[in-house]
N, C-alpha and C positions, 0 to 999 in steps of 0.2 A: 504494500500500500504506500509508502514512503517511500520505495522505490518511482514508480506508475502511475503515482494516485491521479496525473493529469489525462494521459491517457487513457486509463481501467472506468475511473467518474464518467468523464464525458461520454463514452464511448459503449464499451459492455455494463457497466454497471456495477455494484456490488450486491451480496446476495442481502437477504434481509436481516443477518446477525450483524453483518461487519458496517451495513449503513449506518447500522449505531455505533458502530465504534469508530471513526473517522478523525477522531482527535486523539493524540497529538501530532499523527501521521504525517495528517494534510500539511500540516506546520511547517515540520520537518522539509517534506516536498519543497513547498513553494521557497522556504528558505534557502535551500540548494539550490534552486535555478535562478533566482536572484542574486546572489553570491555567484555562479557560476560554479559551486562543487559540483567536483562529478557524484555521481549516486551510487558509489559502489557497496559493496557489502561493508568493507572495512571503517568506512567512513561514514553509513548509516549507524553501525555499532557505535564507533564513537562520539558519534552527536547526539546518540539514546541515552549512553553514560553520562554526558555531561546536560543532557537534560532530567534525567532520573535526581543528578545531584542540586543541581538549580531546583527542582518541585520539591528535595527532602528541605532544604533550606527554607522555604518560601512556609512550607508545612511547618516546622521550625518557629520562626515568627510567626505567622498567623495564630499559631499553639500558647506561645504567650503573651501574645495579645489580645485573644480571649481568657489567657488565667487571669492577666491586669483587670481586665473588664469586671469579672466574676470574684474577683477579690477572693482568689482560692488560696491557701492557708501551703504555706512552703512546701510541707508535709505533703500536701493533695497535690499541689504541680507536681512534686517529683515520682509520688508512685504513677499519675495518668501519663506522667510523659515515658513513663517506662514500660507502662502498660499501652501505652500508643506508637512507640516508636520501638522500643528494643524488641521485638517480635520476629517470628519467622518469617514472616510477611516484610517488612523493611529490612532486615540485616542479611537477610538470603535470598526471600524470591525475585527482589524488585532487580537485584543484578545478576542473576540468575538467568530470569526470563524476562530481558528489559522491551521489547515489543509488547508493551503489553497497556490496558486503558487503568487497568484497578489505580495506581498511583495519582494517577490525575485527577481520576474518580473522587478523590480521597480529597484531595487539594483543592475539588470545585465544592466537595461538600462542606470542607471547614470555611473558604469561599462566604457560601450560602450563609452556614451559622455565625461569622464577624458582619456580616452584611445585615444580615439579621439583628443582630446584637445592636447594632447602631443604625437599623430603621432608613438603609437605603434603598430601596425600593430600587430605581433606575440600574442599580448597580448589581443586586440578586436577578435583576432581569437579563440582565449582558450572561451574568454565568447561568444563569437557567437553559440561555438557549447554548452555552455550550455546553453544556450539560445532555443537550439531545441529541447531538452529536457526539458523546463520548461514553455513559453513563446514565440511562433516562431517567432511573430513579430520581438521581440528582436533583432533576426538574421537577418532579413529584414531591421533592423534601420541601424546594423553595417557595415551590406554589402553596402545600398546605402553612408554612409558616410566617408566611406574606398574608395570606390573603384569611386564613383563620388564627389572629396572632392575640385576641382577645380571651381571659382565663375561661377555659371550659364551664359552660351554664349548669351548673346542679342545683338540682329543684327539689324542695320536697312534695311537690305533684309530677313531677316527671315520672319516667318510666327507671323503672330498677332495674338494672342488670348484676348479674353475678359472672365474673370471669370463671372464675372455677366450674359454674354449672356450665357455661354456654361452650366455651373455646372446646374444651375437650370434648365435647359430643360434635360441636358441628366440624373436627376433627376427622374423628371416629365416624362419622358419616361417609362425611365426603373420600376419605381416604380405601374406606369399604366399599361403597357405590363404583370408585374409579375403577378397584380392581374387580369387582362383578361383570364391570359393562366391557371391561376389556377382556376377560376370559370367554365371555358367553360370546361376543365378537367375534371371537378367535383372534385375537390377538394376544397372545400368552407370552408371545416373545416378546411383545412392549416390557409388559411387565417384570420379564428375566433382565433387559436391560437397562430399567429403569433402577432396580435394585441390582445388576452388577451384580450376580451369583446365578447360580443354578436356582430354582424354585424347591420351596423348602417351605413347607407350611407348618409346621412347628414353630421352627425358626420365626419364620414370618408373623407367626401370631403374638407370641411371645414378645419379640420387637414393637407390635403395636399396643401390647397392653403396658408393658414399661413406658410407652412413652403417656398414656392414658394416662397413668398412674403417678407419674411425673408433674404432668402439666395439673393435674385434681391438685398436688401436696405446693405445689409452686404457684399455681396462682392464688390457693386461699389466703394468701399474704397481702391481694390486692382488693381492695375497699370496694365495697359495693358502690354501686353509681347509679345514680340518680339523675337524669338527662332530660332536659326539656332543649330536643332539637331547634323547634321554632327560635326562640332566643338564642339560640348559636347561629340559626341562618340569619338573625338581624345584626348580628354582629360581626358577620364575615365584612370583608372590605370587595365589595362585588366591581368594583372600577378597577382596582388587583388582579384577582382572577379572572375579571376579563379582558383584562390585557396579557395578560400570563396565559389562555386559550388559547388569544387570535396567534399568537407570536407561535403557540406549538403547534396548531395545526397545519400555518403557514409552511414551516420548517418541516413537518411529516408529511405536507402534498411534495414539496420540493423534494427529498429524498426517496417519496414513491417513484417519481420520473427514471431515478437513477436506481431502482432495486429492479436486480434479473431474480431468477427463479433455479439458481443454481445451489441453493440452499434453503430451506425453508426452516424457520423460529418465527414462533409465536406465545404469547402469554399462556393460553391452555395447553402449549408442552413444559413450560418453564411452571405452572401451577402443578402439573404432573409429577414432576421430578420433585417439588417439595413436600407433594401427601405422599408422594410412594419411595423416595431415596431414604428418608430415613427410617426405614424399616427393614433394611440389609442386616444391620444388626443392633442389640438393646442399646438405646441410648446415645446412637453413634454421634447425632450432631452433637452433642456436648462434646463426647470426645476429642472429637475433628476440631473445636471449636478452643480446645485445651492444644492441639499438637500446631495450631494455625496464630494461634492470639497470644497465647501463655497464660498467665494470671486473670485476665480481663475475663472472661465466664466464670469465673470463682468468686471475684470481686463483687460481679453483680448479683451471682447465687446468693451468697451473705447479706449483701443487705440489700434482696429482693424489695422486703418491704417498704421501705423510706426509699428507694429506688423507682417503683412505679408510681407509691404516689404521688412523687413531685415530678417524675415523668409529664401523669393524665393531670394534675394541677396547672404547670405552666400556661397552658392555653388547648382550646381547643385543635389546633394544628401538630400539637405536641400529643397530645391524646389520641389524632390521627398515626400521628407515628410511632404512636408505644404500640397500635394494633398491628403495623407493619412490620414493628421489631418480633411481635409475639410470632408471626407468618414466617418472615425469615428464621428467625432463631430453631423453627423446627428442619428448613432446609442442611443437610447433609453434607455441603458442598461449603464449608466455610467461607470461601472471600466473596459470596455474594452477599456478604453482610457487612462489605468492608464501607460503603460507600455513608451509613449511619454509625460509622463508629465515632465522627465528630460533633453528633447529634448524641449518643448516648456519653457524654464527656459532661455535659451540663448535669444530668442527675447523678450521675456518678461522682463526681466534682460536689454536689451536696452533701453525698452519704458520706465520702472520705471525710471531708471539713468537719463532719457529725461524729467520727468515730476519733475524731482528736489522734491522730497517730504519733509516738513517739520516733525516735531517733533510729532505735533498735528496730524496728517492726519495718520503715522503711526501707531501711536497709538489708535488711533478711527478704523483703519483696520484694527491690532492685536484682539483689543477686537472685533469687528463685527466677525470675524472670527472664533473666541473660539465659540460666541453664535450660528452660525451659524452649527457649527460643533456639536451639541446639545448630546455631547458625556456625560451631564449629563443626558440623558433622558433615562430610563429603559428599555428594551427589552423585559428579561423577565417577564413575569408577568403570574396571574393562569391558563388560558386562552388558552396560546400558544401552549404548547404542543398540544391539544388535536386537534389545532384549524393547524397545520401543519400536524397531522396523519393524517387528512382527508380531505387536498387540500386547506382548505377553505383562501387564502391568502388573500382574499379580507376583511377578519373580522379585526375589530380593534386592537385583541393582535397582530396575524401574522403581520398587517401592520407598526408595531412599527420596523419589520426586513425588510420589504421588502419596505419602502416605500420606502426606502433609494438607490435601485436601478432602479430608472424611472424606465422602462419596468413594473416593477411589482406595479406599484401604482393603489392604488383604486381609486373611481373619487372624495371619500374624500378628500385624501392624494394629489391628485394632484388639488385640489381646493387649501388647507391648503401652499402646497407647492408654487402654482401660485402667493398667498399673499406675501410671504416671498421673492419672487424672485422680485417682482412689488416693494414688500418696501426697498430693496435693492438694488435697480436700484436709487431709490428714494435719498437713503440715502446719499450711496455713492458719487452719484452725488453733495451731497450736500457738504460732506469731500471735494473733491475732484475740485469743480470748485473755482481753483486757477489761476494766470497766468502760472504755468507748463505749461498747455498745448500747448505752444505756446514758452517755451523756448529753445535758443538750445541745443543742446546732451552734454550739460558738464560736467557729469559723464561717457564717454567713452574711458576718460583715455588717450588718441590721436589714437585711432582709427578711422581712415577714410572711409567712406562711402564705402559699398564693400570690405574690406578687410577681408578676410579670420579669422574664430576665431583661426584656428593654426596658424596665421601669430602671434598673441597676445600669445600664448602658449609658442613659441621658443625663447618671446624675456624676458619670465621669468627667 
């Protein structure tokens, strides 16, 4: 694409996966024929590295620019930025696999969230639409937090919901219905490939009721709610989102022109893979989620509770997005979570500030974290190549790359990995059971219960 991207665009087109992924490519492109570089391999490699290093940087500042913002407490910057940057994901994949959109992904979404933070409209609009060119979620974060940025309406005449009753059944539905509709279909091999094993109904079952079982114990932590939609739709900002529409739709007629049919993705496969991928084996996306982030799924298991509800507190656009987080969080495939991890940084960033961390504790979670991120462990090795020409991802060299994204784990890797998640649950807990848990919020700076994070923006 970096190569081509002016002849491929205009001309054949791209399929419908990679029309969304077009950024940072096109950049790249256009930047080499301006400059006159030639487009070689060597030299597309090394303007990825040295743009990989420009976005860590950028990601960098914007990082503490919103801790400035949020008045997060030493403590709380140093474990999130360990938990945001020293990862497998930043210290190994991104120079690993530098062709790639997740990083930038990353960078339009903290983008969105300082944009956010300081109420520039014009300027979440600019990265929104890059955003649908690299990332579409992106666009989806900026639009719900633009345009629903008023705190969530709870009513005591609204309508009740209970997370714990609702999410796991209408889970456990949909997740049963897809594989009914596609066996009696006949199509069985979807379903072998969607879970990446041989078919295994034990297994499979089993798989689905841990995570039943899971989601019941994990969200009873989250407050009942109480919802009187009307007054959320009077408090949307409807000149917002309707400019935040015109602008995507614009942009998705324009990229239909240029989509061939030499691939096909669409949201009802990408919905398929998140009710049916994590049911390969018990529990996997936590797993996946421990071998891909490190400590950051541990952090937020603990204090689930004071976690969602200043999540669904912030505003109704935030309450959109805690139900987006709950969606993904079940998917398999870890880095497709990556794109709200600047978005779960604000509630998370409350609960540390909450739990008052010492000296000791951060630093025993700094270092868990490097080890955890096992970004000295080798990839390469003699093996691999030969062992990726020919599918075999499940062999030991492959799973050195692949274990790293749950979905593709062998029943090795997600044995190996099940250990490391069990003795970090372990560990941690052990760091970590202090009276924090139990103190008040006195790193929130006077921030009131409810209070809007732009209300804390405007009074910088």
């Amino acid at each position: 694409m970096a190569q081509n991207f002016s002849a491929d665009f205009w001309n054949s087109g791209y399929d419908a996966f990679r029309i969304q992924r077009l950024f940072p490519f096109l950049g790249v492109h256009y930047v080499f024929q301006i400059l006159g570089v030639s487009a070689t391999d060597e030299n597309l490699m090394s303007a990825m590295f040295g743009l990989h290093l420009f976005n860590l940087l950028l990601q960098i500042a914007l990082f503490f620019a919103i801790s400035k913002i949020l008045r997060w407490q030493p403590a709380t910057e140093m474990v999130l930025f360990a938990a945001f940057f020293l990862n497998f994901f930043t210290l190994k994949n991104c120079g690993y696999e530098p062709f790639q959109t997740d990083a930038f992904a990353i960078t339009l979404s903290l983008l969105g969230v300082y944009f956010y933070l300081k109420n520039k409209v014009l300027c979440n609009g600019i990265v929104a639409i890059l955003g649908m060119i690299t990332w579409p979620l992106v666009t989806l974060q900026i639009l719900l937090l633009m345009a629903l940025d008023k705190p969530f309406s709870k009513s005591e005449t609204g309508r009740k919901f209970e997370l714990w009753k609702i999410f796991p059944i209408l889970y456990g539905i949909f997740a049963a219905l897809s594989i009914a509709a596609l066996c009696v279909s006949g199509h069985l091999g979807i379903v072998r490939n969607l879970l990446m094993r041989e078919a295994n109904l034990p297994l499979t079952v089993f798989s689905f009721c841990s995570i039943l079982v899971a989601l019941y114990f994990l969200l009873r932590q989250v407050p009942r709610l109480s919802l009187n939609f009307w007054i959320s739709a009077k408090n949307c900002r409807w000149k917002v989102l309707g400019s935040f529409l015109v602008a995507w739709l614009v942009v998705k007629y324009f990229l239909s022109l240029h989509t061939n049919d030499e691939f096909f993705s669409s949201s009802s496969i990408f919905g398929l893979q998140i009710l049916l991928r994590p049911l390969k084996y018990p529990l996997i996306s936590f797993v996946g989620f421990v071998a891909f982030y490190g400590i950051l799924p541990m952090l937020i298991l603990f204090g689930f509770r004071d976690f969602s509800r200043d999540f669904i507190d912030r505003s109704a656009g935030f309450a959109c997005l805690f139900g987006a987080f709950l969606v993904l969080m079940l998917d398999s495939e870890s880095r497709h979570l990556a794109s709200l991890l600047p978005v779960l940084l604000l509630p998370l960033g409350t609960v540390l500030d909450k739990w008052d961390l010492g000296k000791f504790q951060v630093a025993a979670l700094v270092i868990l974290q490097l080890l955890l991120s096992h970004f000295y462990f080798p990839i390469n090795t003699e093996n691999l190549l030969g062992q990726l020409q020919t599918g075999n991802f499940e062999l030991p060299a492959a799973q050195r790359y692949f274990m790293n994204f749950g979905a593709y784990m062998s029943l090795e890797s997600y044995f190996l990995w099940s250990a490391v998640s069990v003795a970090l649950i372990i560990v941690s807990r052990g760091i970590l059971k202090k009276p924090f848990f139990t103190k008040d919020n006195s790193g929130l700076a006077g921030r009131k219960e409810g209070t809007p994070w732009r209300k804390i923006s405007r009074r910088n």
